[in-house]
N, C-alpha and C positions, 0 to 999 in steps of 0.2 A: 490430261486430268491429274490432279493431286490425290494421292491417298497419304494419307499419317501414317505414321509406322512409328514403336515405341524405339527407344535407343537401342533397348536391345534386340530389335528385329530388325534395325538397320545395321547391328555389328555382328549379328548371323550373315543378314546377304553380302556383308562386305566380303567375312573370312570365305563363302561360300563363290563370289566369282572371281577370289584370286585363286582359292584352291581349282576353279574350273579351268581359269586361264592359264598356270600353269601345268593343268592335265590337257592344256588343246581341245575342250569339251566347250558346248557354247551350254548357259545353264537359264533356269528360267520360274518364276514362281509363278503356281498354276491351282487354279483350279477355287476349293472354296474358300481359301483365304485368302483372295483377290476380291471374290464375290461380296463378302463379310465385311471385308473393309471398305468397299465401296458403298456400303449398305448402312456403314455404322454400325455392325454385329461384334460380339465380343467372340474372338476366335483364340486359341492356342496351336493349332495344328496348322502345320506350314508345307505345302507339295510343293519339292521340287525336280523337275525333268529337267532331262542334262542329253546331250546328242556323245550319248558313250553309256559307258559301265557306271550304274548308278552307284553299284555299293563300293568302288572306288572311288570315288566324286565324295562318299559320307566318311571313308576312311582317311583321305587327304584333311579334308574339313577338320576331323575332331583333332589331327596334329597341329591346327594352327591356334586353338585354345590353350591360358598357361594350364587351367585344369581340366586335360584330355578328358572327354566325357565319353562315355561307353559309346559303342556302336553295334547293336543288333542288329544284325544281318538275316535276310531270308531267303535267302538263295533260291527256294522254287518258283518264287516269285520273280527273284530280282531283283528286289527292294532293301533299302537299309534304314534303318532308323537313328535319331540322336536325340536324348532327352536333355533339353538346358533348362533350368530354374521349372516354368510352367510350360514352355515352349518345346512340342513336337515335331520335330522338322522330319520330313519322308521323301527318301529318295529313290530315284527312277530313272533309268534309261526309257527316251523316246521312243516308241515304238507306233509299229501300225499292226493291226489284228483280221485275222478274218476267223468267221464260224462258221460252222456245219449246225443243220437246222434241227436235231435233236439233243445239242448240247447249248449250255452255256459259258461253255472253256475254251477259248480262242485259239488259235494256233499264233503265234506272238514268233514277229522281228524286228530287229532294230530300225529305226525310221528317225522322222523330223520333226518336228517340233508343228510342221503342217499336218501328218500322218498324228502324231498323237493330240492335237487339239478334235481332230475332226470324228476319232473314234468316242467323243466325250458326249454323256449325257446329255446335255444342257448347254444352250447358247452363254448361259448365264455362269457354267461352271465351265467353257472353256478361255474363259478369260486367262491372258497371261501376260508378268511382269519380265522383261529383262532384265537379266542382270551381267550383259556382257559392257565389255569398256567400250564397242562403239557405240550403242544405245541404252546403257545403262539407265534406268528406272520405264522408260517409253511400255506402255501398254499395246501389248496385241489382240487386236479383236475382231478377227476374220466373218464371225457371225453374226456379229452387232449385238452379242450381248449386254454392253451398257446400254442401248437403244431399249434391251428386252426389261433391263432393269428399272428404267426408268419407268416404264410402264408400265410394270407390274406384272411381265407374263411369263411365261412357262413354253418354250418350244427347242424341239431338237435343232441340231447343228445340220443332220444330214435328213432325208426324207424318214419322218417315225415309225413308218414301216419298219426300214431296215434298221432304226436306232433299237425298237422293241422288239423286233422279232432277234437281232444278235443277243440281247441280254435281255431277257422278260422281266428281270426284275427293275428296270428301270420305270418300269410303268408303275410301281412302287411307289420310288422316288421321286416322279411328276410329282404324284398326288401328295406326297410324304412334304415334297418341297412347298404346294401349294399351300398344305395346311400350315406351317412351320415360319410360309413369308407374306401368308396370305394374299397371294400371286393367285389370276387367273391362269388355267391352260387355253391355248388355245384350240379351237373347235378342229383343229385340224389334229392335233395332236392328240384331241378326246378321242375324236372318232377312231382315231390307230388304235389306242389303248381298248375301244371297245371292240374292236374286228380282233385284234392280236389275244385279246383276254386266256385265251384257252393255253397258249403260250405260257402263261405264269405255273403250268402243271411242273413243267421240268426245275424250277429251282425250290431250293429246299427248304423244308418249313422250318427251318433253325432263322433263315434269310429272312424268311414273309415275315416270321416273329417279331424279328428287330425291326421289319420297317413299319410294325402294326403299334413295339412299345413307342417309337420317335412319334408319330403319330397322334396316339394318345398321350404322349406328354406335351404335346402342343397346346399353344393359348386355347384352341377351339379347336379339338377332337371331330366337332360335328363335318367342317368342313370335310375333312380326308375320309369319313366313314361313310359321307354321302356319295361321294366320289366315287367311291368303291363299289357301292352300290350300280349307281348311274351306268355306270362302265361294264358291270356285270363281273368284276373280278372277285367281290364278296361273295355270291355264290358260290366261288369254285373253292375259294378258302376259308369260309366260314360261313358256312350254308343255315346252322342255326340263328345266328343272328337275322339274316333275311327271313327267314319265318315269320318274323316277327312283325315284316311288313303287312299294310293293308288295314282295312275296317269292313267286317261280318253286320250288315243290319237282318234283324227280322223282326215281323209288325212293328216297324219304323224304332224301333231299338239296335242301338248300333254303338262298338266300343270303341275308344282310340286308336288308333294307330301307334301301336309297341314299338315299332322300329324307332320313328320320329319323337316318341316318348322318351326313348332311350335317347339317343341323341341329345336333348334337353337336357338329360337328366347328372349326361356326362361333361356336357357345358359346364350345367350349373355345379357341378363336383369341382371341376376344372378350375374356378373360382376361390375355392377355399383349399384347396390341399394341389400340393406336388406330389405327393403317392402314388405308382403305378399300380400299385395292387389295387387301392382303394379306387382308382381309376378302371380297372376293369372290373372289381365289384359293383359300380355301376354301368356297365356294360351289361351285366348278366346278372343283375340283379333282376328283372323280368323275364329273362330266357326259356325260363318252362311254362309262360301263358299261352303258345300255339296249343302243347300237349295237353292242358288242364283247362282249355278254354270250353264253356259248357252255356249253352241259351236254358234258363230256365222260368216257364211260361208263369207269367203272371211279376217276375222279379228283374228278369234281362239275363245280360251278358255275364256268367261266372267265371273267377279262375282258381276254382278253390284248392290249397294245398300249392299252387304255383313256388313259391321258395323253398316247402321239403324237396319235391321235385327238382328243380333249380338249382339245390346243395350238392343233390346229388349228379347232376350232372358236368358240375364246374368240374372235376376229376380228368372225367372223359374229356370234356373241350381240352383241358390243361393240356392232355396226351395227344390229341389229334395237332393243337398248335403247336406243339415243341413248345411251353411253358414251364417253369419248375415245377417237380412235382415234390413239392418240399413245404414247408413252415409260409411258404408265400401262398400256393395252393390253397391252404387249407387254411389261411386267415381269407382268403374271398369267397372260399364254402361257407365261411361261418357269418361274413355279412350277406350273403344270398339267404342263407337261412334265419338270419333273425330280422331280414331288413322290414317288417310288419308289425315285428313284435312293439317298437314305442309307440308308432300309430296307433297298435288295437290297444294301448292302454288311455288313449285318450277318448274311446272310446265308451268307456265304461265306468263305475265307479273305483279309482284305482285303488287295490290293497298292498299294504306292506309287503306281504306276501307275493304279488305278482311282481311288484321293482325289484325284492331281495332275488327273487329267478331272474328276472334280465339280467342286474348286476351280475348275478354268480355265472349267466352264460356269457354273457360280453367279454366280462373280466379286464383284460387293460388294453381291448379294443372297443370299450363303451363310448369314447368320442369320438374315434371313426366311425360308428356305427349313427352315432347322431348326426355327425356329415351328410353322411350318405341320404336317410332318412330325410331331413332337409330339402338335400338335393332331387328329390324325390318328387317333391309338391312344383309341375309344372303345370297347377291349372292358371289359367289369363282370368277367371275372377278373383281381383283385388280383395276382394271381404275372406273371402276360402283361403286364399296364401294368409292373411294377416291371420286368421283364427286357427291355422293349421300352426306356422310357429309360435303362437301364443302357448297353443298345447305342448308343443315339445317344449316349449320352454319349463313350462310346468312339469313337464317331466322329469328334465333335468334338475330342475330345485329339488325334488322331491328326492331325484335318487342319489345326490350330493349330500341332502340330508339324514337319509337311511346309510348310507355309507358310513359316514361320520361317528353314526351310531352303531353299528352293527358292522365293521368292517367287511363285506363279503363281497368284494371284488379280489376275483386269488386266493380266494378261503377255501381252504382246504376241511370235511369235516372234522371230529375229536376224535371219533373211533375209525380205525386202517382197517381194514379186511385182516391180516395178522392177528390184531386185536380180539377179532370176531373169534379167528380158528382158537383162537389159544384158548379164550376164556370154554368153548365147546368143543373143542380135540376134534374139530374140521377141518376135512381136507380141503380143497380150492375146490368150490361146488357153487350152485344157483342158490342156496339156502343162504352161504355168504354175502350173495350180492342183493337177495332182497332186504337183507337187514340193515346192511347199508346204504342201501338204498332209502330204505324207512328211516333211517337217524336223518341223514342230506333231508331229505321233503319234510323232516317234522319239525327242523329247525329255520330251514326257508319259509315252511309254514306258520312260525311261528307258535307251534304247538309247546317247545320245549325250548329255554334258551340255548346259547352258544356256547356252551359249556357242559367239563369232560365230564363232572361226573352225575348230570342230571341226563346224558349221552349215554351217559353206561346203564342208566337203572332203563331207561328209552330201550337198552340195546335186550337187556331180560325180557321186557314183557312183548317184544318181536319177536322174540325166539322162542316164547311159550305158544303165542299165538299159532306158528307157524309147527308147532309140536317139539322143538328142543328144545332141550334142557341140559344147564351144566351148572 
């Protein structure tokens, strides 16, 4: 089989099996950038195992370059790295592994290049290139993973039992791969993955995290979220989301199924933005409809308050998953919580007044949040989609227009709380905050324009009301 290689990945393996041949090491590329290439995927990251000291093998290498390029070393590992232009090469001594069945850290010794193909993942990720002078370029592929490639599937090297139950997070990266290559598993390898599931407790939620972001930045999310499901692994690592599964009828009233909703919903996101955040804003933009879900006789199925709920509980998910609890956090609190607000303005007759509040709460997440919203409308009648983005489109005209006029996306009011104390020799108190309060609402409302000092005489007759005086 041919693979292409760019020039300069064919003058990495060059310096890479004279520096091997004259360390007496046999060396070998391995793993997904064989895969990658084979597949036509665009790769930078290059594994290579060497039957020796790997991070000798990356130190010989980088002297054979005129401009020695650094070499980070990781000793606990055993690995060494080398950056060139875009190209990450990673180095390794062969090894064979065994585990004890409450860890996922192997006890590791030196072996062959048969010993480390067969501890791998994936038929498909133990592909490997020689690069020695008897068979240099020749492909090894003791499990038939070109065979798996071509066919589009997913299966261990060795029996999935013992592939999953050594490293549980591999049952991850099945699913992680299936969504990513849109590769079946096979039924043999599901069923491991569902008998092993309990398995996934021992490794760490910093781990699940990364393979939950790879995942959701995939073409189709939905694939690997069902999977997860199927398998019963989403249960154990993200038990809110299953909630969300099923459909409740009573007197032949019955709601969607949330889960399957969601899933849709993350497709159809999936579509227009590369955002991970904005990616799990729809994820959990419906999250609190199990808890708010209410039959009410004569009307149907409620969820009323579903996104305050919702806001509030992105925080908590954020902490259980190992997610940032930072400025990322707290932009997919805030489309959980307003992801209703441009629907309910199509609603109704819209006023100035309710766009200048969207605007001022969006702020310069107003067209993620119309994404989202969008993303949102998965009903299958064609007349409903067409008159649903008819309306947001209308909404956005409108708040383009109010913008333009009234700048209040990031608008800050005229009078500061300081402003407040000073002018009435106030300490930091509730009296402060309701007056400021009342300027923000009266100029969103409308009552008083944007301006400081029609704010200021605004700011007097709140503070008589309210009984100060200064």
């Amino acid at each position: 089989m041919y693979i292409s290689c760019t020039d300069i990945e064919l003058t990495i393996f060059n310096k890479i099996a004279q520096a091997a041949e004259e360390l007496g090491m046999e060396s070998y590329a391995i793993g997904g950038f064989v895969r990658d290439k084979i597949l036509g995927r665009p790769t930078k990251d290059i594994d290579i195992v060497c039957t020796g000291d790997g991070i000798l093998l990356a130190e010989k290498v980088a002297t054979l370059f005129d401009q020695r390029p650094m070499v980070n070393v990781f000793k606990t590992f055993g690995t060494a790295q080398i950056k060139l232009d875009d190209e990450e090469i990673e180095f390794v001594g062969a090894r064979k592994e065994s585990y004890s069945y409450d860890s996922r850290k192997p006890a590791v010794e030196p072996g062959s290049l048969e010993d480390d193909q067969n501890r791998r993942d994936f038929t498909i990720n133990a592909l490997a290139i020689s690069l020695n002078k008897k068979d240099y370029g020749q492909l090894i592929d003791p499990f038939g993973g070109i065979k798996h490639l071509e066919e589009r599937i997913i299966k261990t090297p060795l029996p999935p039992d013992k592939t999953f139950s050594d490293d549980p997070l591999r049952m991850m990266r099945a699913i992680r791969f299936s969504a990513q290559l849109h590769f079946g598993i096979t039924e043999e390898t599901l069923q491991s993955i569902t008998r092993n599931a309990n398995r996934i407790k021992i490794i760490s939620k910093e781990r699940i995290a990364d393979e939950l972001n790879k995942i959701l930045l995939s073409e189709k999310p939905s694939i690997g979220f069902e999977l997860l499901y199927k398998t019963g692994l989403l249960e154990i690592i993200f038990p809110q989301m299953v909630a969300l599964a099923g459909a409740e009828y009573i007197d032949g009233k019955g709601h969607k199924d949330n889960f399957y909703h969601t899933l849709q919903v993350v497709d159809n996101i999936c579509q227009n933005t590369d955002d991970l955040w904005l990616r799990w804003a729809a994820v959990l933009h419906d999250i609190a409809k199990p808890a708010t879900k209410r039959f009410e006789e004569g009307h149907g199925w409620t969820f009323h308050g579903h996104e305050v709920i919702g806001g509030r509980m992105v925080p908590k998910i954020f902490t259980q998953l190992k997610l940032p609890q930072n400025e990322k956090m707290q932009f997919v609190r805030k489309m959980v919580e307003l992801h209703l607000r441009p629907i309910s303005l199509t609603k109704e007759n819209i006023t100035d007044s309710a766009i200048r509040r969207l605007l001022f709460d969006a702020g310069d997440d107003f067209e993620s949040l119309m994404i989202l919203c969008k993303a949102d409308i998965t009903s299958k009648n064609a007349n409903k989609v067409k008159r649903f983005i008819e309306n947001f489109e209308m909404v956005q005209k409108l708040c383009a227009e109010l913008e333009a006029k009234d700048h209040i996306r990031n608008w800050q009011p005229p009078i500061t709380g300081e402003i407040i104390m000073q002018a009435f020799n106030l300490p930091p108190s509730k009296a402060v905050g309701i007056i400021k309060d009342a300027i923000r609402n009266a100029i969103l409302d409308g009552i008083i324009p944007n301006d400081y000092e029609q704010a200021l005489i605004y700011m007097h007759l709140k503070a008589k009301e309210i009984g100060i005086t200064g």
